[in-house]
DRENKOL-146518 format. One record per atom (N, C-alpha, C, O): x, y, z; residue in three letters. Coordinates in steps of 0.05 Angstrom, whole numbers, plus 32768, in hexadecimal, padded with zeros to 4 digits. Layout:
N
XYZALA ...
end
This chain:
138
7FE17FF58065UNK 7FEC8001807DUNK 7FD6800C808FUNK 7FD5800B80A7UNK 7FC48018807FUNK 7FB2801B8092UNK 7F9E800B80A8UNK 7F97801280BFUNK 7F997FF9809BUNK 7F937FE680B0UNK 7FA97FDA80C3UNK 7FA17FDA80DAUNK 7FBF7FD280C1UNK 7FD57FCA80D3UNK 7FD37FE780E3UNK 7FD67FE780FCUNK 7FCE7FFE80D6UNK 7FDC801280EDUNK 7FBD801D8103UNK 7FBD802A8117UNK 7FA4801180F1UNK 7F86800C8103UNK 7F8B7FF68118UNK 7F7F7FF8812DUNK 7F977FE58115UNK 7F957FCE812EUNK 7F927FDA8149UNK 7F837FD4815BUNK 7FA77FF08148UNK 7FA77FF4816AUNK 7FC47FDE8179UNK 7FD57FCF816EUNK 7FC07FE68192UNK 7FDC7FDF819BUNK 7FD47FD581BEUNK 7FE37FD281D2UNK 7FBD7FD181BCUNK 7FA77FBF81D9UNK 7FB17FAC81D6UNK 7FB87FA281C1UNK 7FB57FA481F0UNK 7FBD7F8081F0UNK 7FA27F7081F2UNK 7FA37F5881ECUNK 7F907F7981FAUNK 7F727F6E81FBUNK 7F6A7F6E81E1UNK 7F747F7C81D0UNK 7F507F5881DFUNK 7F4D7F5981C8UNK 7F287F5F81CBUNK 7F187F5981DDUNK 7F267F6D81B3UNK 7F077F7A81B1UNK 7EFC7F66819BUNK 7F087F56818CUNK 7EE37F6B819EUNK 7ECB7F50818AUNK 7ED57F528171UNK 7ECB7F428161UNK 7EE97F658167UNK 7EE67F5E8144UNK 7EFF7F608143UNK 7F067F738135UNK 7F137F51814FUNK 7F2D7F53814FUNK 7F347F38813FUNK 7F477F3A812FUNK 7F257F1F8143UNK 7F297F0C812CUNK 7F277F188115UNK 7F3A7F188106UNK 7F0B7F29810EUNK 7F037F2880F5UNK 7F167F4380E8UNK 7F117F4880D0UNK 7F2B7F5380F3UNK 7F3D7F6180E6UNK 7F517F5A80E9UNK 7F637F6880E0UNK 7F587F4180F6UNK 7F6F7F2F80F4UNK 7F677F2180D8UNK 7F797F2280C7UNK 7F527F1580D2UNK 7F4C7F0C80B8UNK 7F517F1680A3UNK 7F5A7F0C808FUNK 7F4A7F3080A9UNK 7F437F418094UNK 7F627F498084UNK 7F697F45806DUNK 7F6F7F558099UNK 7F8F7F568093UNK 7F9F7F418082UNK 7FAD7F45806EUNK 7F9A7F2E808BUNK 7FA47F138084UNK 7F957F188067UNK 7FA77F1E8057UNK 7F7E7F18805CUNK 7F7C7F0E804AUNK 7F817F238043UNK 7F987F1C803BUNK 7F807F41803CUNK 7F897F598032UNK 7FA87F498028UNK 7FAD7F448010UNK 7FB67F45803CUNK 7FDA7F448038UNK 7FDD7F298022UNK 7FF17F268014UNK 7FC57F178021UNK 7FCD7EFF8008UNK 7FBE7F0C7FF3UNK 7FC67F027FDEUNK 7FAB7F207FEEUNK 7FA87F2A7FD7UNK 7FBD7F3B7FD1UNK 7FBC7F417FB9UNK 7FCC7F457FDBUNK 7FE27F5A7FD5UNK 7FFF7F417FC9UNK 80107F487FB9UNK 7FFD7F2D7FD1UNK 80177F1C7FCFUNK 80197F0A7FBEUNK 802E7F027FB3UNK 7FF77EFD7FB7UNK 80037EEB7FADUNK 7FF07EE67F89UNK 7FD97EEB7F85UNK 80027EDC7F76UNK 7FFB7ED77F5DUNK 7FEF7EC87F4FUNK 7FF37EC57F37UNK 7FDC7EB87F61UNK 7FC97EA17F61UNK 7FAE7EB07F5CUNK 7FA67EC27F6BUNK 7F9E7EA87F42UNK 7F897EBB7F31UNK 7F797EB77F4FUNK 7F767EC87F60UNK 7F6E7E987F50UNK 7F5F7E867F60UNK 7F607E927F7DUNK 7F4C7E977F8AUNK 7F767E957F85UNK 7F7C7E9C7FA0UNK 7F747EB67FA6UNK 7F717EB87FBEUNK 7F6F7ECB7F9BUNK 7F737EDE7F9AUNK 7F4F7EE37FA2UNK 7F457EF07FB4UNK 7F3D7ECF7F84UNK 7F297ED37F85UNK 7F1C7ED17FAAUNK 7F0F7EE07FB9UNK 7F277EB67FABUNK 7F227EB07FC7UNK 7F227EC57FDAUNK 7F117EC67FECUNK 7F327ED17FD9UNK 7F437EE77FF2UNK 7F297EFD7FF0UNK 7F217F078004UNK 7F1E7F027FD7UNK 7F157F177FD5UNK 7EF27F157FD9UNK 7EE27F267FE1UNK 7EEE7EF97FD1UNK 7ECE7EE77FD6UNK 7ED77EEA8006UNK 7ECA7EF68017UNK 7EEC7EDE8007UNK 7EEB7EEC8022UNK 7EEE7F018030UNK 7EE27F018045UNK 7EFD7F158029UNK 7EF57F328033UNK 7EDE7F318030UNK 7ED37F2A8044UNK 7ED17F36801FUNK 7EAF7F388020UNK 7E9F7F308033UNK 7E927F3F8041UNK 7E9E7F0E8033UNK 7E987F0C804EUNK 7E9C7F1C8066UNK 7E8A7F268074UNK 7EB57F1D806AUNK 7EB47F29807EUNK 7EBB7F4D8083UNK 7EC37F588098UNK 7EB47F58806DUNK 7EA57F6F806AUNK 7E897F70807BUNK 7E817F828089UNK 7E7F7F5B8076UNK 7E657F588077UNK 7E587F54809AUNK 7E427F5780A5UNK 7E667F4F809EUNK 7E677F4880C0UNK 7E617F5680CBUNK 7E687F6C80C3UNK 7E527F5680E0UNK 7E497F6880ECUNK 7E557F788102UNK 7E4F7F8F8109UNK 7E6E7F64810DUNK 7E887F74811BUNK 7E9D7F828112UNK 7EAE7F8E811FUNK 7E987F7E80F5UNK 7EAF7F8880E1UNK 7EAC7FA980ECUNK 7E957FB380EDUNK 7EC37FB780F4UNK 7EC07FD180F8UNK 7EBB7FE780DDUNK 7EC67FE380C8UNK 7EA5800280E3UNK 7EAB801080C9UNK 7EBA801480B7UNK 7EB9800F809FUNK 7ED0802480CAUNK 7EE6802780C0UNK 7EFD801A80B4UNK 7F0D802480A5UNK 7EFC7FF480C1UNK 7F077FDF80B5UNK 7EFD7FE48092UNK 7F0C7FE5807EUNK 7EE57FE68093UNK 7ED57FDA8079UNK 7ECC7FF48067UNK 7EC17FED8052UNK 7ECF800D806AUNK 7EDA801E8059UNK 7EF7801B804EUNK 7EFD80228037UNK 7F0B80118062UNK 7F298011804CUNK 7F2C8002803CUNK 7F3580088026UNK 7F237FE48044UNK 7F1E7FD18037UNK 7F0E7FD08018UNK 7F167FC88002UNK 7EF27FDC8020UNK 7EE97FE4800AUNK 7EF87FFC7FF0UNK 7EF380027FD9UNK 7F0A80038004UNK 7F17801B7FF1UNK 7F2C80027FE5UNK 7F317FFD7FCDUNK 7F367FF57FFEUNK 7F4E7FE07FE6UNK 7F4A7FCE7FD8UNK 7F5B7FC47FC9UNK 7F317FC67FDAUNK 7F227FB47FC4UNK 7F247FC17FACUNK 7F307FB27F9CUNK 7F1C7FDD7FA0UNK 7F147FE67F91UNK 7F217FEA7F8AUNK 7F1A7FED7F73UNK 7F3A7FEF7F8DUNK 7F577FF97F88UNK 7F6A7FE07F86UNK 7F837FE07F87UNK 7F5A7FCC7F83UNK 7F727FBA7F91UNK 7F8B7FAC7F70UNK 7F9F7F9E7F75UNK 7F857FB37F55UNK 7F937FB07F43UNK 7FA47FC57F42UNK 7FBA7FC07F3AUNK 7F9D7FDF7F4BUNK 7FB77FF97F53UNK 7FC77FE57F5FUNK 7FD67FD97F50UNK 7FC67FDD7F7FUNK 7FD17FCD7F8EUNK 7FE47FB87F83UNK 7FF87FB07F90UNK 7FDD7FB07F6CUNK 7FE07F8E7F67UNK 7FF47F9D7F51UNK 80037F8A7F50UNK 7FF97FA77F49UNK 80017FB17F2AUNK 80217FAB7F2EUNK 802B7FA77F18UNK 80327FA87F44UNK 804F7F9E7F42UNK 80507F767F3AUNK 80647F6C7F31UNK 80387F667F3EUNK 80317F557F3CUNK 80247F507F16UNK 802D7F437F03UNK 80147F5B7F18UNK 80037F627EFCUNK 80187F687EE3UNK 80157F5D7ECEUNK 802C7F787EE7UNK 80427F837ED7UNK 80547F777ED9UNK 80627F8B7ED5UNK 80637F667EDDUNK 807A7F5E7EE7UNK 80927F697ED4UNK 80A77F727EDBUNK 808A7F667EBCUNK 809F7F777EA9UNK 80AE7F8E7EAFUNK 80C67F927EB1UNK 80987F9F7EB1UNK 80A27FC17EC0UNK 80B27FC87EE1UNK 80B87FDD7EEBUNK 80B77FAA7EEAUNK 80CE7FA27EF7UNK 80BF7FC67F13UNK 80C97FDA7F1DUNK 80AB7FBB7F12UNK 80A27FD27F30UNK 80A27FCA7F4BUNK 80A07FB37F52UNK 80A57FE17F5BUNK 80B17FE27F75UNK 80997FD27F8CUNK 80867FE27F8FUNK 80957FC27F95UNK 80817FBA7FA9UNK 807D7FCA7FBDUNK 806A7FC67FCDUNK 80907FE17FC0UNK 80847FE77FD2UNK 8088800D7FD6UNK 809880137FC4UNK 808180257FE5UNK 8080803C7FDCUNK 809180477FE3UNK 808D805F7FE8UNK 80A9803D7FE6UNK 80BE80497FEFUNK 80D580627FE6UNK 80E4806E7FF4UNK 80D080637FC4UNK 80D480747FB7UNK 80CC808D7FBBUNK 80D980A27FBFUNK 80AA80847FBAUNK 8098809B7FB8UNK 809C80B37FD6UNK 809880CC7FD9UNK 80A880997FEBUNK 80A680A58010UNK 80C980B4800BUNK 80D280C88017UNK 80D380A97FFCUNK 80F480B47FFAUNK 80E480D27FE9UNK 80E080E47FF9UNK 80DE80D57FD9UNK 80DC80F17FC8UNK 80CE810A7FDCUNK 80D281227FDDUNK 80B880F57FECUNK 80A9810D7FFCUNK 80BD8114800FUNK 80C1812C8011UNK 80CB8105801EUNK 80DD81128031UNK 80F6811F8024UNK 810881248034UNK 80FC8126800AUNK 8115813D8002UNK 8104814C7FF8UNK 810F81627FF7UNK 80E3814C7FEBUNK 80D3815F7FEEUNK 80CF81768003UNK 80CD818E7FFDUNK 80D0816A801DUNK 80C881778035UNK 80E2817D8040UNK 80E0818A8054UNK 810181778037UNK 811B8181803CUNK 811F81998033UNK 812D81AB803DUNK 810E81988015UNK 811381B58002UNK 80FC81C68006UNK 810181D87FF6UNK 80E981CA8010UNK 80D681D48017UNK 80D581DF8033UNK 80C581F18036UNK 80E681D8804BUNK 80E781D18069UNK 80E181EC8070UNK 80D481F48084UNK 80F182028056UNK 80EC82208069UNK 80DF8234805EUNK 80E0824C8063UNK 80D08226804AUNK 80BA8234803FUNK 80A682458053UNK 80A3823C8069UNK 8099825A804CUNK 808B826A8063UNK 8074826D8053UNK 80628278805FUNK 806E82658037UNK 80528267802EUNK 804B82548022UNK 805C82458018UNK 802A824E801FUNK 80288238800CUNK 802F823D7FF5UNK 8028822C7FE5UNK 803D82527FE8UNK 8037825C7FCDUNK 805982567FBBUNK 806182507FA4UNK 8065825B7FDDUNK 808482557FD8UNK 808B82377FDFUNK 809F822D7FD3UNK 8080822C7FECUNK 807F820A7FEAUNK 807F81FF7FD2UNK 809281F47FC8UNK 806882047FC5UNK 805F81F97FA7UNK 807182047F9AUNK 806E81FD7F83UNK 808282117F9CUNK 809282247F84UNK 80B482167F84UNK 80C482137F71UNK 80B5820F7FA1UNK 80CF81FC7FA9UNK 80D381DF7FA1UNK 80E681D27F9AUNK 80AE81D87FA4UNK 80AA81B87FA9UNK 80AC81BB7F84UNK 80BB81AA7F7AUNK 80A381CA7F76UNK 809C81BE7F59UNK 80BE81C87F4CUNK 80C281BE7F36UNK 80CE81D67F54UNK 80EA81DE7F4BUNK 80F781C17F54UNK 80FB81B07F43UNK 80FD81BB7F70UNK 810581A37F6EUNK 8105818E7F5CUNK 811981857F52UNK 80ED81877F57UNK 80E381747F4EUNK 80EB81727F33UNK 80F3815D7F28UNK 80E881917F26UNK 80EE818D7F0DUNK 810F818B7F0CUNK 811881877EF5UNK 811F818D7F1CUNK 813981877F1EUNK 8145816B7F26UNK 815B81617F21UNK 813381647F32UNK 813681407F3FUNK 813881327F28UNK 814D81257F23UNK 811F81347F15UNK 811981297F02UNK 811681087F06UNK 810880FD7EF5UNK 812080FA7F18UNK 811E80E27F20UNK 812180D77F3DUNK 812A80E57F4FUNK 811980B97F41UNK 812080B47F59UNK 812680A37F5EUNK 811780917F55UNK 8139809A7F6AUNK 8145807A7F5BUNK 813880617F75UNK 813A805E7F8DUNK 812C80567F61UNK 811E80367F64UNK 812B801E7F65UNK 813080157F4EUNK 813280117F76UNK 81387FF17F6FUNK 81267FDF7F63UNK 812F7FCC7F57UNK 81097FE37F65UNK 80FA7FDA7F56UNK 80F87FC17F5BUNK 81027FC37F72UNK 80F27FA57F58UNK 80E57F907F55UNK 810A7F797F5FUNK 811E7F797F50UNK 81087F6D7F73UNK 81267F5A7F6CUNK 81237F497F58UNK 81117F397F58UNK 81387F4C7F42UNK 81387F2C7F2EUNK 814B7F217F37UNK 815B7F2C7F46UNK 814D7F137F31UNK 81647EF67F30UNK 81757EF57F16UNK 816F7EEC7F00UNK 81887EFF7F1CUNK 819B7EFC7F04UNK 81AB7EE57F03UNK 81BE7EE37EF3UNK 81A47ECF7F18UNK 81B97EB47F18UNK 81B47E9D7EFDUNK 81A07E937EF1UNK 81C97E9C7EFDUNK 81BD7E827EDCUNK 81B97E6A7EEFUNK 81C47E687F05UNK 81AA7E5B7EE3UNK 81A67E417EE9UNK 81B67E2C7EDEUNK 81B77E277EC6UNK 81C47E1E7EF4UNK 81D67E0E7EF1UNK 81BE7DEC7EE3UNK 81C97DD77EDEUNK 
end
């Protein structure tokens, strides 16, 4: 997300607008797809174009952060058993009834005291998790 939400919203295009159009693109097939081979590729090319000399800083700090990270990333792929969520939508549902039960807190001291009572009351958060296919094969 962070890079989609770095693009900017110019209809002109600046000197390294291919190379984070690239960059995206290949970020989004390392996130997608379950090809060992493919993957290697994706990632022998970010590098390259890490390496560029138009590549912006800031492009190539996140990048480098999602390289490094990038089996956290991959882990609904990697696991398939544990039937996990692709995407953080759980996690964005809990912070916003977080910040519902917290909204009129007046200290940091009473925030933390709301946010961790909740929580221990929530006790869960319900996931759809991974779609299977429950159709039999004809």
């Amino acid at each position: 997300m962070a890079l989609i939400r770095r693009r900017g919203r110019r209809s002109y295009q600046l000197k390294s607008s291919r190379i984070r159009s690239r960059l995206l693109r290949t970020v989004r097939i390392m996130l997608s797809t379950k090809d060992d081979m493919v993957l290697f590729r994706q990632k022998r090319l970010a590098g390259r174009l890490l390496a560029h000399a138009l590549c912006p800083p800031w492009i190539r700090m996140q990048t480098v952060e999602f390289l490094r990270t990038l089996d956290d990333f991959r882990s609904y792929l990697n696991y398939p058993n544990l039937h996990l969520p692709a995407t953080t939508n759980s996690l964005e549902s809990a912070g916003k009834l977080i910040r519902k039960a917290t909204g009129t807190a007046r200290t940091s001291e009473s925030v933390m005291l709301r946010a961790t009572a909740f929580l221990r009351l929530k006790k869960s958060i319900a996931c759809n998790g991974a779609k299977v296919s429950t159709k039999i094969p004809e």
